[in-house]
Every structure is written in C-alpha cells, then in structure tokens.
C-alpha positions in Angstrom: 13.1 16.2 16.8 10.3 13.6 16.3 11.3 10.2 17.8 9.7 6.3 16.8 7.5 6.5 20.1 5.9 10.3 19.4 3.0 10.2 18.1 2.0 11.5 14.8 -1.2 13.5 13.7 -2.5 14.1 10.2 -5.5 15.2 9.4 -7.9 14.0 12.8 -6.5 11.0 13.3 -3.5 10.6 15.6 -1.4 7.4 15.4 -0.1 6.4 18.9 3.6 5.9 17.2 5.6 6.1 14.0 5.0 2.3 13.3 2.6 0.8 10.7 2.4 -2.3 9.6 2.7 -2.3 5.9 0.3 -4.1 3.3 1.3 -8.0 3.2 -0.9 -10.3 1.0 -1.9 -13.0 2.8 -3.7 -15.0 -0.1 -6.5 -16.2 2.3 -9.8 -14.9 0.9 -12.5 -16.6 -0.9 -14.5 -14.3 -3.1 -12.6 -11.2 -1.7 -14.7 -11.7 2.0 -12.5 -11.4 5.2 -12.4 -13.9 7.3 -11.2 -15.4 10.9 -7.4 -15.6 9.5 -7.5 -11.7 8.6 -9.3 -10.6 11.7 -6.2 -12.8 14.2 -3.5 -11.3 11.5 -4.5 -7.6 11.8 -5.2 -7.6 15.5 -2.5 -9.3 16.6 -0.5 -6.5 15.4 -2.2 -4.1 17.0 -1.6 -5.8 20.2 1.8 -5.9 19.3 1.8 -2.0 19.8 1.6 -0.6 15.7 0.0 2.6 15.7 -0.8 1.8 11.8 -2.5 -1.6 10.7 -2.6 -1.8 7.1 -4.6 -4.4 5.8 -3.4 -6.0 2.4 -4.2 -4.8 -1.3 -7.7 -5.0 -1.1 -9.1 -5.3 -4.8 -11.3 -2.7 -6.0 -12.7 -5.2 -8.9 -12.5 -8.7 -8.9 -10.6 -8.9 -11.9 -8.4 -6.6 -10.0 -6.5 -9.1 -7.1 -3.3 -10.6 -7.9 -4.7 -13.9 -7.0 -7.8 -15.4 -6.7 -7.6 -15.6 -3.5 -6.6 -12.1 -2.6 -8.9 -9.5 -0.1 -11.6 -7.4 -2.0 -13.9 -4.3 -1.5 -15.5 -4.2 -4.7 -18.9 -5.2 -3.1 -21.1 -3.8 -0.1 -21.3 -7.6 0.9 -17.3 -7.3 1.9 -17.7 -4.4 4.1 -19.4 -6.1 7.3 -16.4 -9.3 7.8 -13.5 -6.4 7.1 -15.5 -4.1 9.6 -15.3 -6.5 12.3 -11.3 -6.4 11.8 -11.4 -2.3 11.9 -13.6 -2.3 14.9 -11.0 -4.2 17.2 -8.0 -2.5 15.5 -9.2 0.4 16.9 -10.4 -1.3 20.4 -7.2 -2.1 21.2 -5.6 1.1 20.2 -4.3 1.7 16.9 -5.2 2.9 13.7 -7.1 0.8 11.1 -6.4 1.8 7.2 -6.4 0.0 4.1 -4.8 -0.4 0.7 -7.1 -0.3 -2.4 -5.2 -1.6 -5.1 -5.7 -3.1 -8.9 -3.4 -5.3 -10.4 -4.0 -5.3 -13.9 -1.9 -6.8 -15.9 -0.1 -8.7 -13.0 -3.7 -10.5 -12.0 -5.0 -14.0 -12.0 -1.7 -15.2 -10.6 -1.3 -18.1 -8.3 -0.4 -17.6 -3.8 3.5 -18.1 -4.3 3.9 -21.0 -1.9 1.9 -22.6 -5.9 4.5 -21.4 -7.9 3.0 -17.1 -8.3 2.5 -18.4 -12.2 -1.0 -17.6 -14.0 -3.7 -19.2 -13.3 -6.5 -20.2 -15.6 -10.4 -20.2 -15.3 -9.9 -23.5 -13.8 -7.9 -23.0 -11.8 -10.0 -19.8 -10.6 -8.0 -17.2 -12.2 -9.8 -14.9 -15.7 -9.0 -13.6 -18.4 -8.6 -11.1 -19.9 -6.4 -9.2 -17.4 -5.7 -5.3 -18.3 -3.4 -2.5 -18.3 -2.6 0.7 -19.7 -1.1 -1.2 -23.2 -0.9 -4.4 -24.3 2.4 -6.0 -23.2 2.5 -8.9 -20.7 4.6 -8.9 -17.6 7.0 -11.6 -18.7 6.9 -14.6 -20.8 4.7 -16.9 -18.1 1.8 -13.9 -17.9 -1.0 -13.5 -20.6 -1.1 -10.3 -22.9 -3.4 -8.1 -21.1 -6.1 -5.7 -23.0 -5.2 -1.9 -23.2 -8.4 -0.5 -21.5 -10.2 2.5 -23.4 -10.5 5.5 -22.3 -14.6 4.7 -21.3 -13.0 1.5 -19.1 -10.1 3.7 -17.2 -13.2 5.8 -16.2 -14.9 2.9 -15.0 -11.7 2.0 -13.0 -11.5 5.6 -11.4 -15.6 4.5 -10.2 -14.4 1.8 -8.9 -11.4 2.9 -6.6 -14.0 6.0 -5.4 -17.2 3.5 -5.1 -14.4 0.9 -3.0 -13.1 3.9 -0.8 -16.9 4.9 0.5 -17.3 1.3 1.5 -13.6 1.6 3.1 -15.0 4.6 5.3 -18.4 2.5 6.0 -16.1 0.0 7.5 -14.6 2.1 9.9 -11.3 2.1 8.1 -9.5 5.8 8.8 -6.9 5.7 6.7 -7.2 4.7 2.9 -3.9 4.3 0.8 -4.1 4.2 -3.1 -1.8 1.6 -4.5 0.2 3.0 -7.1 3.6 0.4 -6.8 5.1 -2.8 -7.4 3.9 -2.9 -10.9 0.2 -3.2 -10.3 -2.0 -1.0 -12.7 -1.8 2.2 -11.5 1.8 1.7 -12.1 1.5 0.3 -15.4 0.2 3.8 -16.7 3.2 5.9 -14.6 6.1 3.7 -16.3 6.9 4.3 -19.5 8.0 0.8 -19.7 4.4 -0.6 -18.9 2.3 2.4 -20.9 2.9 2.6 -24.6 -0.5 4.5 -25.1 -0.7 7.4 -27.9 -3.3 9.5 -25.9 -4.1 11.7 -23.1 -3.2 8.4 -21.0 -0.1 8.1 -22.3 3.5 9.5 -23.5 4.1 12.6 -21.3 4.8 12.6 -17.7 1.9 14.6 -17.5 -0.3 12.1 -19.3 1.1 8.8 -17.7 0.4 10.4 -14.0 -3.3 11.8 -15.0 -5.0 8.3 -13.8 -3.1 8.3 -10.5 -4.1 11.6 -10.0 -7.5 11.6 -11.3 -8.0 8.9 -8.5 -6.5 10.4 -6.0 -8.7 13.6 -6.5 -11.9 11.6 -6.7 -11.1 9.6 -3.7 -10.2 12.6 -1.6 -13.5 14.4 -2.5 -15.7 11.1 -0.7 -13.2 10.9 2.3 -14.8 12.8 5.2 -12.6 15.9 6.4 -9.3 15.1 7.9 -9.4 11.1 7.5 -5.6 10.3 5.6 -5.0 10.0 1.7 -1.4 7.9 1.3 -0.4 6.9 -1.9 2.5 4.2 -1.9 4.6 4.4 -5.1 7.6 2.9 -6.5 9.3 5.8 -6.6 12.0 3.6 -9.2 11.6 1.1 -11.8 15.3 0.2 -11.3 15.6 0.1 -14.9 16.5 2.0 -17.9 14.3 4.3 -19.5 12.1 3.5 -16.9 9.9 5.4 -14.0 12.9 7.1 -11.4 13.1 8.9 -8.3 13.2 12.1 -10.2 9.3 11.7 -11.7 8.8 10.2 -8.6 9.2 14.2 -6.5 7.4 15.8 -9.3 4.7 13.1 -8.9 4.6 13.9 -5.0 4.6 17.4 -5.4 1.4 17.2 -7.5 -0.3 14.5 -5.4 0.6 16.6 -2.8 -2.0 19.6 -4.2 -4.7 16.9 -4.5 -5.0 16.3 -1.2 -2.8 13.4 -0.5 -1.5 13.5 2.8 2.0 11.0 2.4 3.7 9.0 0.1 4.5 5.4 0.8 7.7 5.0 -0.7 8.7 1.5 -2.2 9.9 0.5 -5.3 9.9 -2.2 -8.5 7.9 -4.0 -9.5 7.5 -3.1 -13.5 9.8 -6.0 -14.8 10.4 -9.3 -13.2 14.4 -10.4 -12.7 15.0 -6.7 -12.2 18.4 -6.3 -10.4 17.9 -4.3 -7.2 20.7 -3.3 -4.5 19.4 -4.5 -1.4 20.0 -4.1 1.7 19.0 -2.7 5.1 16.5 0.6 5.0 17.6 0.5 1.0 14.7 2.5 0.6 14.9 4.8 2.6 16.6 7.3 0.6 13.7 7.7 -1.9 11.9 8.7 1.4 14.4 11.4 2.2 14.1 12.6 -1.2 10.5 12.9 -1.4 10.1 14.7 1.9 13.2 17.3 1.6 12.2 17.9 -2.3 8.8 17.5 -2.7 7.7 19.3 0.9 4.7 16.4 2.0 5.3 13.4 4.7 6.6 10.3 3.8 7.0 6.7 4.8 9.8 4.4 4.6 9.9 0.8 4.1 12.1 -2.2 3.2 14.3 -4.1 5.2 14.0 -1.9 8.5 14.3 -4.7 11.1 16.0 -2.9 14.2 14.3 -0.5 16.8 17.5 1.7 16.7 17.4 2.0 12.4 13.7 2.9 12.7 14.3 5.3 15.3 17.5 6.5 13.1 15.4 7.3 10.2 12.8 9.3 11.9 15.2 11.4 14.7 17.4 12.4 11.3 14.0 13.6 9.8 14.8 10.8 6.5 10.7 10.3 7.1 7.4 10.3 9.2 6.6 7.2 9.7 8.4 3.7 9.1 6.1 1.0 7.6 7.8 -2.7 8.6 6.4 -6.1 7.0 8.5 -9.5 7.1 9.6 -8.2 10.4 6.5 -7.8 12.1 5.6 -11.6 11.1 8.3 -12.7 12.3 7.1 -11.1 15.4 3.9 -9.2 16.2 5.4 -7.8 19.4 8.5 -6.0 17.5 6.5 -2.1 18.9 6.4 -3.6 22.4 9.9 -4.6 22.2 11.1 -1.8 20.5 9.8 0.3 23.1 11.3 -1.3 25.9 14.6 -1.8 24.0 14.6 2.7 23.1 13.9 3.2 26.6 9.8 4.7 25.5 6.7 4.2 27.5 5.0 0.9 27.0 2.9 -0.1 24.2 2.0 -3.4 25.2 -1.6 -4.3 26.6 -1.7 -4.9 30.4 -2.8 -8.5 30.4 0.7 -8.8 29.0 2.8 -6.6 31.4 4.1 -9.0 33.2 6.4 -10.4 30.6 7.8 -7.0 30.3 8.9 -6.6 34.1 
C-alpha cells in the first residue's frame, strides 16, 4: 500500500511525495505579472519538501481574477516572471503546476484583509463581470451578464491559449479550476446556471463547458504532462450540484484525458452552512476514486503527518493537497518526514537542524 513519502507517477512526471501544496491566493499581483513575493512563496515550499507546488488561480482573462490584484496568464508578457518561479521549483526538487482559473461572476472583488466586497473601476475592479446566467452571488456582488454562446467559446480560447503559455513556462502540471463557485462552476450548478440551451438544464448540458475545456486543453499539453481538474464535488445545498454529479462528472472527465480530480467543495452561495472539520473532505475523495475509477486528491483541514498518511495507506486518495497548514509552516514535508520515520526531504544546507 502507497504511503505519504512514495512517490507518485502520472503521466512522465514523478512527484517526489504525495504532498502538494494547494492553490492559495495571495492577492499580490499588479496587472496579473509575478513578482519577488510569488517567487519566495512558491519556493519556499519546495524547500520545505512538497513534491507538488501549486501556484494560485492564475486568471486566464483579466476580467477573470477574483481581485484586481490576483496572478494572470492571459498574456505572453506574464510568462517570463512566472517562469522564473517554475525554473527553481524544479531546481530544488519538486514539481511546478498551476491553476488556471476564471471567476466570473465572483470577480472584481477586493483582497479580504479590504473587506472581499466589490470593487469598482476606481477602485481597480470592472464591470461587467459574467457567468453562465444572470444572477449575482449575493446581495453586495453586481448582476453579472449571461455570456452567449459566441463569448463561452471565446472563454474555452482563452483557457487553451493560457495553458500553451503555462507549458512555455515550464509549468508540468496544469489544473483546470472548476470549484469554489468561480465560472466554470457557475455553469455545473444548477443554482448558478439558469440557461435554456445546450449550456444549460441537463447534467449533460451544464458539464459540456467543463468538458469542452478540458478536452481542448488536453489536446495542446505535450504527451504525459498532468490534466487535474479541482471541483466542488458539493454545493452543500438543496437542489444544488452533489457528490452524486460529481462521480458521473469524474467518470467523463476521466475519458477526456484528465488525469485526477481535486476534490473541494462550495463555493456557489455565500453563508452556506458546511460541517467542518478535520480531512471533512476527504470522503468526496474516497468516493470519486472507488466510484468513478481515476486518482484523486484530498484537501481541507489535513494538518497532521499521521491523517495525511492515514488517507493515503487506507487508499481514501493519491495525493493530499494542504494550504493554511503549509503557511503556517513551509517545512510541514520535512517535518512530516522525520516525524513518519521516511527518508529526508529537507535540503542539506538545512540538515543539521534535523540531527
């Protein structure tokens, strides 16, 4: 049985461990570009030991980030700052990928240390947001503009045009952001995506832009670089998107070339009561993997090496993807590691704390 220290192949690339940092907005760009903050915050968890460094949602269209200051790749003029992050990801041993994302109707927001509220044009925020129908996230977010069937194309050029500048980067792993009630999710949720044609109504019809992307994105990835897709794999609401669309979902994703599900949830409706608590997600993992037959990774509230080893020994998923806890502490592989009784992860300049 697989272990948090073995290493895991998929396609060509081999991640040293079963660790990866998840995607964690970090609301430091200015006009999408990379900077010195990103390049310290992603390397320093590779020292740390990940085998995985996610970056955060990079926006495939400026009107796309969740705030204006939000990580983009929706220009050639992004990829040479985010290719210096890659390149020393990979120098000090782990695996670079990155999370192309939308937000849609959940855009033009404000970093939440200023309130996460909507921000106007001057303020740096635009309008109009989009989204599969016109309904606004909650009372404090605009009404976005349904996008036509014309636009949604222009969206799937834009998630394939951002995942050849990904590769051009360096990155090697490129995950499609389909949760926490950014666009792509809009259209899976019937609660978001309201639409009366062949983007709308039917599960088949709600999942055809998440799969239409995923199928063009796989086509311009080079042979054996790693598809993901994170999902909410439940709305945790009535009438809402649920675990159970969540394994057909998988299961056709899983045709199209995607490698693994990322498997989160919420994210559709804000005040949503969720039962929390530690590796609370990790059932929708299990599920996914046992039902649906295709890898998965688990995240949320996975803070202790022996729970992360738990849920990969027992086979619950492939990989575990850890976020407040690895800012907390960069080193949690390292000490992990030593903690699990596994060969060491940590680079040698810093062996000599370990002893």
């Amino acid at each position: 049985m697989a272990h948090l220290f073995e290493p895991l192949t998929i396609g060509a690339v081999t991640f040293r461990n079963r660790i990866a940092v998840a995607p964690m907005c970090q609301y430091s760009s200015t006009d999408g570009y990379a900077n010195d903050w990103h390049l310290v915050h992603l390397a320093s968890r590779a020292v740390g030991g990940a085998g995985l460094v996610l970056t955060e949602a990079a926006a495939v269209e400026a009107r796309g980030r969740i705030s204006p200051q939000d990580l983009g790749i929706w220009s050639d003029g992004h990829i040479e700052a985010i290719a210096k992050c890659v390149a020393l990801i990979h120098n000090l041993g782990a695996i670079a990928g990155i999370q192309l994302a939308h937000a849609g109707r959940k855009a033009s927001t404000a970093a939440p240390w200023e309130g996460g509220k909507a921000v106007n044009e001057s303020a740096g925020g635009w309008y109009p947001v989009v989204s599969s129908s016109a309904i606004a996230f909650s009372e404090n977010h605009p009404i976005p503009e349904a996008l036509n069937v014309e636009e949604i194309q222009q969206i799937i050029s834009a998630f394939v045009q951002a995942a050849k500048r990904s590769v051009e980067a360096g990155f090697k792993v490129i995950e499609i952001h389909a949760a926490h009630g950014y666009l792509l999710h809009q259209f899976l949720s019937p609660i978001s995506n309201q639409r009366e044609d062949e983007y709308g109504g039917s599960f088949e019809n709600r999942t055809r832009l998440l799969r239409e992307v995923a199928q063009r994105v796989r086509e311009v990835l080079p042979e054996g670089y790693p598809l993901w897709v994170r999902i909410s794999a439940t709305d945790w609401a009535e009438n809402g998107w649920d675990i159970e669309q969540s394994i057909a979902l998988s299961d056709k994703l899983k045709s199209l070339g995607v490698d693994l599900i990322d498997c989160s949830s919420g994210g559709t409706l804000p005040h949503v009561e969720v039962p929390s608590g530690p590796g609370y997600q990790t059932v929708f993992a299990s599920r996914i993997r046992n039902e649906a037959n295709i890898l998965t990774g688990a995240v949320g509230l996975i803070t202790s090496p022996e729970q992360a080893d738990h849920i990969i020994r027992t086979g619950q998923a492939d990989i575990v993807l850890l976020a407040r806890e690895l800012l907390r502490n960069p080193y949690w592989p390292s000490v992990a590691a030593k903690k699990l009784g596994q060969n060491k992860v940590w680079p040698v300049q810093y062996e000599r704390a370990w002893l």
